[in-house]
N, C-alpha and C positions, 0 to 999 in steps of 0.2 A: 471473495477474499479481500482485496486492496479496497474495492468498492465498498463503501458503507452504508449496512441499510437504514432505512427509517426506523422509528418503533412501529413494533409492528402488535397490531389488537392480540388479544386471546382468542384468535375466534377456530381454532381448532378444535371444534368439539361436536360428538353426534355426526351427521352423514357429512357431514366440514371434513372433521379428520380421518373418515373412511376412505373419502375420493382422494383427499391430498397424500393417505397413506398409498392408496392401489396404484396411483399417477408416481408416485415416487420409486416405492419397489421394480414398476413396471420400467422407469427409466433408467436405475440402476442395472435393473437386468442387463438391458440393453447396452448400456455403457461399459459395463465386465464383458459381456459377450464379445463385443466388438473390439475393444484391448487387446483381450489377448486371442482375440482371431477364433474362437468358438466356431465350428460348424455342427450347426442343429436342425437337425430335419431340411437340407437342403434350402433354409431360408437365410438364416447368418452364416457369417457377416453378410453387413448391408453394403451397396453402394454408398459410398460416401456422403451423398449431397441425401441421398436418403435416411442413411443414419441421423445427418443434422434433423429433418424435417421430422422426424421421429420425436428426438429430444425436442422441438422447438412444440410439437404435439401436446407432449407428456406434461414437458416442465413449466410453458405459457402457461397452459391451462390450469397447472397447479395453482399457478402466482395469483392469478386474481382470484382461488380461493382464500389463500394466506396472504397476500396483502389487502386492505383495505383501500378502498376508493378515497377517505377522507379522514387525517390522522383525529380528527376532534369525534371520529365517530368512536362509540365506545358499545356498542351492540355487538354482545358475542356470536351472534347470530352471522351467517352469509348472506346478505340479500338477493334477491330472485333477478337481478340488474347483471352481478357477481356469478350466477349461474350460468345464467345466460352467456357469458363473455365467456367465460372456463368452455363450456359445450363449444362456442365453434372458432376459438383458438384450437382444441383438440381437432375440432372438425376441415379447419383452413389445414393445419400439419398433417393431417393425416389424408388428403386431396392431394399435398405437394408431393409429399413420400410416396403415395401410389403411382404418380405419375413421372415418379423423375428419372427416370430412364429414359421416357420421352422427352421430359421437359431438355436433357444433353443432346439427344440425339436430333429431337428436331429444331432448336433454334426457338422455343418458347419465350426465352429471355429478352429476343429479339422481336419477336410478332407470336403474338399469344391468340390461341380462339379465346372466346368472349367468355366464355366461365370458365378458362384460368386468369382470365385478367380480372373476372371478377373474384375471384378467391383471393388472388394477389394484394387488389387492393383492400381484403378484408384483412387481411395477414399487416399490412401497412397500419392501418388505422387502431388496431389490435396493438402492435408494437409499440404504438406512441402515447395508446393508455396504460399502458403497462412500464414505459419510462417516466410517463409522468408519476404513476404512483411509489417507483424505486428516487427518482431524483428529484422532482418538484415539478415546478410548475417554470421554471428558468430553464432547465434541461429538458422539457417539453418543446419549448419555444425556439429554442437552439436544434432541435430534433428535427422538429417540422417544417422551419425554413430549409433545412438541406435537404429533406425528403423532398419538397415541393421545388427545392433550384433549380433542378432541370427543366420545369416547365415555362421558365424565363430568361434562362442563361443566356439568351441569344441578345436580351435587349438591358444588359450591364456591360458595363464600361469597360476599358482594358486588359488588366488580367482575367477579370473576373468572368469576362463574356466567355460561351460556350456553347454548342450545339442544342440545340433547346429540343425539348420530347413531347410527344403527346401521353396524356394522362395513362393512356391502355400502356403505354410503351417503357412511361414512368415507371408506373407499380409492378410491371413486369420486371424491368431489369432491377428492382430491388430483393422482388421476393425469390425470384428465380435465378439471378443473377449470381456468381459466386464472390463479387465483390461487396455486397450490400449485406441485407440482413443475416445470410448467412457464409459471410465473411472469415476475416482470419481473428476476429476478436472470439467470435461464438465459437470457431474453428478448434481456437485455443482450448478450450474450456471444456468443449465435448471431447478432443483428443487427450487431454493432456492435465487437466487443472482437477477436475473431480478427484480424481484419485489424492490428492494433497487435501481438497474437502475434506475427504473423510478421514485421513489421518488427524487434520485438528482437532474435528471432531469427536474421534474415541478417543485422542489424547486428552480432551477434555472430561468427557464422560469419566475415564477413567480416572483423574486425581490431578491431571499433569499442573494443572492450574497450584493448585495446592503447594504441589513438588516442588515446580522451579521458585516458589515464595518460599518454603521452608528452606532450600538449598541458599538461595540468594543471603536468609536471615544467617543460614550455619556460617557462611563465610564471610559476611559482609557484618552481621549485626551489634558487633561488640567494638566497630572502629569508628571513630570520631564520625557523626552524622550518620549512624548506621540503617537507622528505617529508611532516608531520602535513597541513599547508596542500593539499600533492598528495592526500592521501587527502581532505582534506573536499572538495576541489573535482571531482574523479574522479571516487568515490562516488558525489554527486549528479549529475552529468552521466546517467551511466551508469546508477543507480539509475532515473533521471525514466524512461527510455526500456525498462529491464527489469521493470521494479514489483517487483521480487520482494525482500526487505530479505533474508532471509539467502543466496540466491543471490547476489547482491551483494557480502553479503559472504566468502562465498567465493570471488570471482571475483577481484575487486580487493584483497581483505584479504591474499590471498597476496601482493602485490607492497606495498601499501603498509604493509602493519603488520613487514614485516623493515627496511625504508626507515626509518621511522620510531624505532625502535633499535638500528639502527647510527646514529641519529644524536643520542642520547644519550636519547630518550623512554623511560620503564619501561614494563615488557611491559602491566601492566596499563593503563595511560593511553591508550600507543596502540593496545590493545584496542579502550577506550572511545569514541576517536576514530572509527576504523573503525565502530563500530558504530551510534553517533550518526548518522555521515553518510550509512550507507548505509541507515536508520530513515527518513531525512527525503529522502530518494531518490522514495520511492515519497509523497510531496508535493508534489513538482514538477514542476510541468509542463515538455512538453507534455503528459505519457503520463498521470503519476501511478497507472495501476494500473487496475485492474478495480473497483474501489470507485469513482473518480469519475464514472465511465459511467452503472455504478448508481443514481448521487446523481442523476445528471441528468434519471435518467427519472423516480424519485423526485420529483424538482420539476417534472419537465415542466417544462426547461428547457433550452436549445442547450447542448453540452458547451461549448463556446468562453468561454460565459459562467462556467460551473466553474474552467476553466483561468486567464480572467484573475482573476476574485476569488481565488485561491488565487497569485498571480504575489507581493506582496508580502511576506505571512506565509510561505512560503518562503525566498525570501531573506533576510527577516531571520535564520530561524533557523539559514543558513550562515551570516552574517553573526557571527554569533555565536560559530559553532564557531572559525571561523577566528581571532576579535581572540580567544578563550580559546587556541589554542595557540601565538598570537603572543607572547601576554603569560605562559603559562607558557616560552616559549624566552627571552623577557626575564629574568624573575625568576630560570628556572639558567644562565644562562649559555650558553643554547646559542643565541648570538648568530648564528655564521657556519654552525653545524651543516648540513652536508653530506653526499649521499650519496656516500662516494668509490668507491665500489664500481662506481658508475655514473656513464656519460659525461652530461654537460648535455645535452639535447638541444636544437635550435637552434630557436626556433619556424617559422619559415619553410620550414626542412626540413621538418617535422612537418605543416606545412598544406601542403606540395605533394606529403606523403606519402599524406593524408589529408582530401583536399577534396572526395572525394565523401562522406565520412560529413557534414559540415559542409552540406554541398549538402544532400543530402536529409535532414537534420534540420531546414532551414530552409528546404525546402517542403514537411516535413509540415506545421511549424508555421501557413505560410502558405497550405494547403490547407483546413486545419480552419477557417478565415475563408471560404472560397468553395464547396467539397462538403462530403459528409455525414460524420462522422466516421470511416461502414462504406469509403467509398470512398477518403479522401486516405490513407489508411493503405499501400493497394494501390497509391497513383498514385505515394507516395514510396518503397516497398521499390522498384518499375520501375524508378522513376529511379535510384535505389541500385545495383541488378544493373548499369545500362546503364552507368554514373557507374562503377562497377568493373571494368566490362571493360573503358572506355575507358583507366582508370586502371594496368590489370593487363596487357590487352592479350590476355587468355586467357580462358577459359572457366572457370567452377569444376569441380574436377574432380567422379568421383563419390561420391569421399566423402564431400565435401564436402556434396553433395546428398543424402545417406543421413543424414548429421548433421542437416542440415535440417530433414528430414520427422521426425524421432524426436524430435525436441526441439518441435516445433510439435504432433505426435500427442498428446506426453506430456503437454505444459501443457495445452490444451485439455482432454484426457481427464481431467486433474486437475481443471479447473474445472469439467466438469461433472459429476462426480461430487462433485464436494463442492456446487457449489449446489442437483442432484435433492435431496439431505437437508435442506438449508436452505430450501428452498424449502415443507419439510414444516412448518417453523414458520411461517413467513410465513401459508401457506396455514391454517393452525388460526386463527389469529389473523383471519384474514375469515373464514373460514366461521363462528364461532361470534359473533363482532364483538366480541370482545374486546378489539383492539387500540386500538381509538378509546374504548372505556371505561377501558381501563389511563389514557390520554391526559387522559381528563378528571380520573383520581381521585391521578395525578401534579400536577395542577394544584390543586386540592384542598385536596391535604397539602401541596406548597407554601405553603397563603395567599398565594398569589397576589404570594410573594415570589422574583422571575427569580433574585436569586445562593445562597437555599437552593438552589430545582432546579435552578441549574448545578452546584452540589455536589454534590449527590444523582446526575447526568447525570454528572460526572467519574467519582467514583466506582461506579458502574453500569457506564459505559465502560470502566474500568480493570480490575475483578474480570471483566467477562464475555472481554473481551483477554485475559486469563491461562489462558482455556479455552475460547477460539472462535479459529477465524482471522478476522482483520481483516475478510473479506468478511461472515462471519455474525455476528461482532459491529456491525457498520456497520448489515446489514439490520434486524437484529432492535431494535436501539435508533432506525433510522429512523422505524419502524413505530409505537413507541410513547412513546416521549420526544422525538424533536425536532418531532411534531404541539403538542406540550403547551410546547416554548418558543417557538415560531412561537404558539401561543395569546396567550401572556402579551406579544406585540409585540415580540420577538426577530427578526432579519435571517434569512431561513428560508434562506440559504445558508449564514451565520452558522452559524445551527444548527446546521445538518447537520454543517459542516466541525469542529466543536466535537466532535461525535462521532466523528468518523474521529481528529482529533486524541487523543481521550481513549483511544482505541480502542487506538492504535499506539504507545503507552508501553509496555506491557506488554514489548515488545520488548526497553527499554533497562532496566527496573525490576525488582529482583528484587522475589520470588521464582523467575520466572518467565526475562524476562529473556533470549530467545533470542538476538535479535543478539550481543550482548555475551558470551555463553559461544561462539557461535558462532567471534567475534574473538578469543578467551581460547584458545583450544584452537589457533590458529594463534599464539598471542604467548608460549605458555606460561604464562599469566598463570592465578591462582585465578579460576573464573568468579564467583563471589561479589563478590569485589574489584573486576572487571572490570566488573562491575554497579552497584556503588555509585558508581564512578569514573564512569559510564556517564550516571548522574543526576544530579552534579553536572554535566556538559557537558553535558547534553541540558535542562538549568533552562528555557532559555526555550522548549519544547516544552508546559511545563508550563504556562507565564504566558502561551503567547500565542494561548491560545482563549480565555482571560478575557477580554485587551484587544478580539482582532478581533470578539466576540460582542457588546460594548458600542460600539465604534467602528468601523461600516459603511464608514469611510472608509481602513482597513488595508485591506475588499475590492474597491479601489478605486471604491468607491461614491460620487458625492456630488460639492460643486461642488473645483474645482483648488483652490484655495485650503485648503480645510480637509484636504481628503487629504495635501498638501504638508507640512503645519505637522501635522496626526498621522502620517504615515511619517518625517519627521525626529525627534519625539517620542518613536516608539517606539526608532528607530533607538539614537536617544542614551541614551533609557533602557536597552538592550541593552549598548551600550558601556561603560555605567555599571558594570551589571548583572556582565558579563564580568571586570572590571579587580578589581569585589570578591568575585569566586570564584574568581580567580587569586592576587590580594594583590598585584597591581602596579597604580599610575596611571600612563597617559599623563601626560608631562609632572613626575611626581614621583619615579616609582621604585618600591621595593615599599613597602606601607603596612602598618599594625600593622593590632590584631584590631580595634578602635573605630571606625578609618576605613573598616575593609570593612563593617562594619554600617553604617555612616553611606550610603555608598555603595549599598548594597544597599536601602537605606529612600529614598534619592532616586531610585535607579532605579525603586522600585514604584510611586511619587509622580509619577513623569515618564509612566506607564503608564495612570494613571488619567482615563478621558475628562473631564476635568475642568480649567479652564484656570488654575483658580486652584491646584491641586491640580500641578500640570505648573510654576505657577511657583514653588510651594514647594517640589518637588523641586530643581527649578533652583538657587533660593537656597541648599539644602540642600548639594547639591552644589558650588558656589562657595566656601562656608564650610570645605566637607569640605578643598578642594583646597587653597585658602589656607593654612588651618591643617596639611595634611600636607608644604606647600612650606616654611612656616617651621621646623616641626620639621626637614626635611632639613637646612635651613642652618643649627641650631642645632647639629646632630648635625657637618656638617661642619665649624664653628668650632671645635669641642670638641675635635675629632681634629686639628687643625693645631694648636692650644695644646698638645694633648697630645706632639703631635713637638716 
């Protein structure tokens, strides 16, 4: 979901997509089975730590047929290297799974005979080729030192030192262990996350992509700056539901970022638009991605509760994108800007085209309130299929069902090969207990001041986003910075989301910056340019883990009244915010360089939990408006005297 993968070869094809097909269904099976508690032939349900070792069997061994060892290789073929590694990944999983009932009962994690520790450490080394082919060769690097910490811990300095292992002891407590590789990341994903896979996925199959653009154009497309407005509102639609930011944006960026220059936006802008909104995609609920499932078990807390604390800080930050591409179609002129290319499409036509996507988006939503989050996923794709046939009147055909299962095989097999490696950090960081020492001695060097270590936590968040994916930089900063601002009396959802927020910059920010070259490479646009332009519209991404980590009341925490009077606060301060990185006011027009700093110092001022502080914005801005109203009419006196 949240994790993005690489491009990945064609090489599904011939005995390729026969194994990756049998290893997928097979896991599926499994995965239904186990949900909803199947007893079959006295074999399901599995024990637990078995079930993982099952999928870790299945879905490993899938990955290194469908990912490639080396993105520059372009042979559709599997090579015999590729088989090899697929054979005893299935082979390691399925050694762990036969045996894990012993491996609980007798203490294996602990002191292992000598061929589980050698499977173990096959299962390790396995892992870490299979993150290096989902993340690179930096998330390799980062992977491997924590696999390999323990067997040094003992001789680093301060926090860092820790009970140090021997190798048999090492790869034992990783593979076997319940804190390592199959951990609460993988944990997630096999309980809980698949089920939302495959709703994206036949929401896609079936049109949904299509739908939320056609919906977005019926409502949005005929008002000042209409296609930019379609992309921010598309995007996030479709983004909440796929998690994936640059899937995203290659899905919808092809349709909305040509939309957006023909309608007078430059390539690089409506890049940046694109790439903003499909960045904050994977922030919105319902879905938000495989990182908020995580979080949840993280807090040991109902997902439901994740979802709504995360409902407003969302929407402001559409809110945003939106009134910035309203008020740049203001300031050039692209007042009536239209797609002529393309017919309006009528909204009513549009929801009677498409009211089973709307249906079962809106009792997933209303599931996630009454079952588990592993089961409403399933109960809304049902309805979805049933809601499509009645709609279609036909069956899907079977290609349709072949796209299906490849695309469900392949996510999955991504996610779990990229969290076996990540799973390697997590798991170093409790075996040695390092993590909870990092925690105190982050608190520490703070002095026990919360907006140094939200600084220190930004930037942390930012540099490890540049060379983890979203999901390992989420875990790994869970683990040991948001225990240390939950310490200090920070809102520990707060926290969290402060992390993910800090996390998923990296996206729109160069040097880095993937969305945004991603949208750049469809707009023509320099991806540099496309990046910078990317940070200016993505501004409040940046300000609003400050505000909601200080005011519990953005997560809609707290009594009506005070959420009321700070969601409008922030709101306005956003509004504010927007009109001075465009250089246009509501109500005035475009403003000089003094009144967007003016503007820009009362948005921060309206931001700050603070009432006196929120009225001196206020003031601030009144003054600002005043004084840029009477310049206009000074300016147009001038120009009538002058004719």
């Amino acid at each position: 979901m949240s994790a993005q993968p690489k491009p990945i070869q064609p090489r599904l094809s011939g005995a390729a997509r026969i194994a990756a097909g049998v290893l997928g269904i097979a896991g599926l099976a499994a995965i239904v089975i186990q949900t909803f508690n199947l007893s079959i032939a006295g074999v399901f349900p599995l024990l637990s730590s078995r079930y993982y070792y099952v999928l870790i069997a299945l879905f490993l061994s899938a990955a290194f047929i469908i990912l490639p060892a080396r993105l520059s290789h372009h042979d559709t073929r599997v090579p015999l290297l590729d088989w090899v590694l697929s054979a005893l990944a299935l082979a390691a999983g399925a050694f762990l799974a036969f045996y894990a009932e012993v491996i609980l009962t007798s203490g294996w994690d602990v002191v292992a005979p000598p061929l589980a520790a050698t499977v173990s450490g096959l299962l390790v080394l396995l892992s870490l080729e299979a993150v290096r082919r989902t993340g690179g060769t930096i998330l390799l690097v980062i992977c491997a030192f924590f696999a390999t910490y323990p067997l040094f811990a003992e001789w680093l300095p301060g926090f860092l030192w820790g009970p140090s292992l021997s190798v048999a002891e090492t790869v034992a407590a990783h593979a076997m262990g319940m804190e390592s590789i199959i951990g609460i990341p993988l944990r997630v994903v096999a309980d809980t996350l698949v089920g939302f896979i495959i709703f994206g996925a036949v929401l896609n199959v079936m049109g949904g992509g299509q739908f939320f653009m056609d919906l977005s154009m019926a409502l949005m497309g005929k008002s000042r700056g209409g296609p930019a407005k379609v992309a921010v509102v598309s995007s996030g639609l479709f983004g909440s539901l796929s998690g994936s930011v640059i899937s995203n944006v290659l899905t919808t960026g092809r349709l909305t970022i040509p939309a957006m220059q023909r309608a007078g936006y430059p390539a690089k802008y409506a890049a940046a638009v694109e790439a903003c909104a499909s960045t904050g995609g994977t922030l919105m609920p319902p879905v938000m991605g495989a990182v908020a499932f995580i979080m949840a078990s993280f807090l040991d807390t109902p997902y439901t509760t994740i979802m709504v604390a995360a409902v407003v800080p969302s929407v402001l930050y559409y809110m945003a994108l939106v009134l910035q591409v309203d008020l740049y179609a203001a300031r050039n002129g692209l007042i009536d800007a239209q797609d002529a290319d393309h017919a309006q499409p009528r909204l009513l036509q549009v929801i009677a085209s498409g009211w089973h996507h709307i249906l079962s988006l809106a009792a997933l939503v209303s599931m996630l309130f009454v079952f588990s989050p592993s089961r409403s996923a399933y109960y809304a794709t049902a309805l979805m299929l049933v809601a499509g046939l009645l709609r279609h009147r036909r069956l899907p055909n079977f290609g349709n069902a072949l796209e299906l299962l490849e695309d469900v095989t392949r996510n999955i097999s991504y996610l779990i090969a990229t969290l076996c490696g990540i799973g390697l950090v997590v798991g170093s960081l409790a075996i040695t207990g390092v993590g909870s020492a990092f925690s105190r001695e982050l608190v520490q060097y703070g002095g026990q001041s919360v907006f140094l270590l939200l600084i220190l936590g930004a930037l942390t968040s930012f540099v490890l986003g540049m060379g983890m994916t979203v999901s390992a930089c989420y875990i790994f900063l869970a683990t040991v910075l948001a225990p240390a601002l939950v310490e200090l009396g920070l809102n520990p959802i707060g926290a969290h989301l402060f992390v993910l927020y800090w996390g998923m910059l990296s996206y729109i920010t160069p040097p880095v910056a993937l969305a945004s070259i991603a949208a750049a490479q469809i707009s023509g646009a320099k991806g540099l340019a496309a990046g910078f332009t990317s940070m200016r519209l993505g501004a409040a991404l940046f300000i609003l883990p400050f505000v909601f980590v200080y005011e519990p009341a953005l997560l809609l925490q707290g009594d009506l009244l005070t959420i009321v009077l700070s969601v409008g606060s922030a709101a306005l301060a956003l509004t504010v915010l927007s009109c001075a990185m465009e250089g246009y006011l509501y109500g005035v027009g475009r403003i000089d360089l003094w009144e967007r700093l003016f503007c820009a110092a009362a948005a921060l001022a309206l931001m700050v939990p603070d009432r006196m502080a929120e009225l001196a914005g206020l003031a601030l801005l009144l003054a600002t408006f005043c004084g840029a109203t009477l310049r206009m009419r000074a300016r147009h006196r001038a120009g009538l005297a002058n004719n």
